[in-house]
Each structure stands twice: as structure tokens, then as C-alpha cells.
N, C-alpha and C positions, 0 to 999 in steps of 0.2 A: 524508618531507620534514622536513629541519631546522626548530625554532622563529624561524631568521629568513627562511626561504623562506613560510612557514606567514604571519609577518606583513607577507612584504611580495604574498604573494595577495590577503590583507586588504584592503590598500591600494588595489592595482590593482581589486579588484571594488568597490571604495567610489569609490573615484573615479571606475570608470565607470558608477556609479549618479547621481552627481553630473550625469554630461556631460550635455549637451543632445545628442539624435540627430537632424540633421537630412540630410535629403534633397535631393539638387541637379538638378530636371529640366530639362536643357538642352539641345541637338541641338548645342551649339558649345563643344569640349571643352577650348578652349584656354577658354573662358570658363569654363566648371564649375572648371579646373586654379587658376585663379586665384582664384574665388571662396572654394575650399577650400581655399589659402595663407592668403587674406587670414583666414579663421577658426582656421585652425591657429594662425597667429601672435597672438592674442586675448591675453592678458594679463590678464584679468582674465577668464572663462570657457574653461569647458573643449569642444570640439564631437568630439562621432563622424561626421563625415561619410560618407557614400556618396553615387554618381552615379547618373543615368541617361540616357542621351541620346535617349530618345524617349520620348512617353506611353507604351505599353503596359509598355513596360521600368522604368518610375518605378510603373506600379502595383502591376505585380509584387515589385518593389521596398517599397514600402509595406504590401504583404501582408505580407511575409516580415521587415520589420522592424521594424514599428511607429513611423515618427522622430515626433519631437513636433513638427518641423517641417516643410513642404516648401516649399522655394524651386521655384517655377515658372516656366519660358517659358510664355508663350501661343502663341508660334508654331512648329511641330514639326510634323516629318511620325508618319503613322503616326494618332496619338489627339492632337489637340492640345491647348492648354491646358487649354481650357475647359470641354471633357469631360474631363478628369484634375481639374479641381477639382468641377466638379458631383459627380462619383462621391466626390471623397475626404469632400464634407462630407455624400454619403448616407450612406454604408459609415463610417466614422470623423471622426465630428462633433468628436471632441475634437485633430484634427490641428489646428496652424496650417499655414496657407497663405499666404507670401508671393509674387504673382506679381513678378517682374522681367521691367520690360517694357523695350523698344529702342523700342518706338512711343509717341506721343502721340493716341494715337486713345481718342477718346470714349466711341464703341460699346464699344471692348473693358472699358475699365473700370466701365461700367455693365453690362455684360453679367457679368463679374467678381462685382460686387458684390454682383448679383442673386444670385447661387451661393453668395454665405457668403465673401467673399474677407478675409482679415484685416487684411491692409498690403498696399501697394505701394512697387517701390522700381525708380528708373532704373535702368537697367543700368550703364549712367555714374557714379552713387555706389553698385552694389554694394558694392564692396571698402571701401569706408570708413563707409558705414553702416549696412550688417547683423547686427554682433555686437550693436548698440546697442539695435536695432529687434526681435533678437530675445530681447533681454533682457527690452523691455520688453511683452511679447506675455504 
């Protein structure tokens, strides 16, 4: 490898030491596609994203990659939210957890919280205040 192939590996492995890995579990793929626009386009951080559009598939997911975040539905067939966050804050206490919820329901977000939940964010300002929220996490 030529010395500017050599520095620009350099580069690329620092800077994806930098990025934030986060995780998108959603069962509505037009919604995951957008949510992962709206972080790609970030301008002041940098994100690795991956999907998964059901609980079991996000766990797996979370095994195999470790992200320092997950963005969560609660509603999903298969393992729903709520067990995908109970287990992540068994298994890997040091993930954040944002759920993104479509509902206004009470229950869910006390049930949530009970689990270790770390933010919450409408589905409705996903796209404009997630890079923000998980900056500040």
C-alpha cells in the first residue's frame, strides 16, 4: 500500500472511531429510510447507522454490533418494544435507548421508563431532533 493509501486508511479508521453507531428498530421502513437521511445529513456529527425492522432482528442486530444507541419502536410484531428495551438494559446497560413513539399513551411511557428508557422522541420531530438529543445523551 502506497504511504498515501496507508494515510488515508488512517483517516477512514479514525473517523469511524469518532462516529456514533446507532441502531434504527422500526417495523416501517419508509420511516427507518428517512430517519437515516435525516442523520446522514447531520453536519456537525458523524452516524454509522443500521436497521432492523422487528424486535428479534434489532437484537440480533445489537449483539453483532454493539451501537451506542438504539432508536426504538414500541410497537412491532415479532418482540415488541418493550422487551427489546428491558433486555438491552439487562444484557448492555451502557446502550442508549431512545424509544420513538406514534402514540400518546401513558402506560407505554411509564412502562418505558420502568425499563431504563433514556429519551423519548415523537415520531413526528424524529427527523429534526435526533442528532440533537443524541448528542446530548
Amino acid at each position: 500500500m502506497s504511504e498515501c493509501g496507508s494515510e488515508q486508511a488512517v483517516e477512514e479508521t479514525l473517523a469511524s472511531q469518532r462516529a456514533i453507531r446507532v441502531l434504527i428498530v422500526d417495523d416501517e421502513p419508509l420511516f427507518r429510510l428517512g430517519v437515516a437521511a435525516a442523520l446522514a445529513d447531520d453536519q456537525l456529527l458523524e452516524f454509522i447507522v443500521s436497521e432492523a425492522g422487528d424486535g428479534e432482528a434489532g437484537l440480533a442486530r445489537i449483539a453483532a454490533e454493539e451501537p451506542a444507541v438504539v432508536l426504538l419502536d414500541l410497537n412491532m410484531p415479532r418482540l415488541n418494544g418493550h422487551g427489546v428495551l428491558r433486555l438491552v438494559k439487562e444484557r448492555w446497560p451502557e446502550i442508549r435507548v431512545i424509544v420513538l413513539t406514534g402514540s400518546d399513551s401513558l402506560e407505554d411511557r411509564r412502562r418505558a421508563e420502568r425499563a431504563g428508557v433514556d429519551a423519548f422522541v415523537e415520531k413526528r420531530h424524529a427527523v429534526t431532533q435526533l442528532a440533537a438529543l443524541i448528542a446530548s445523551l
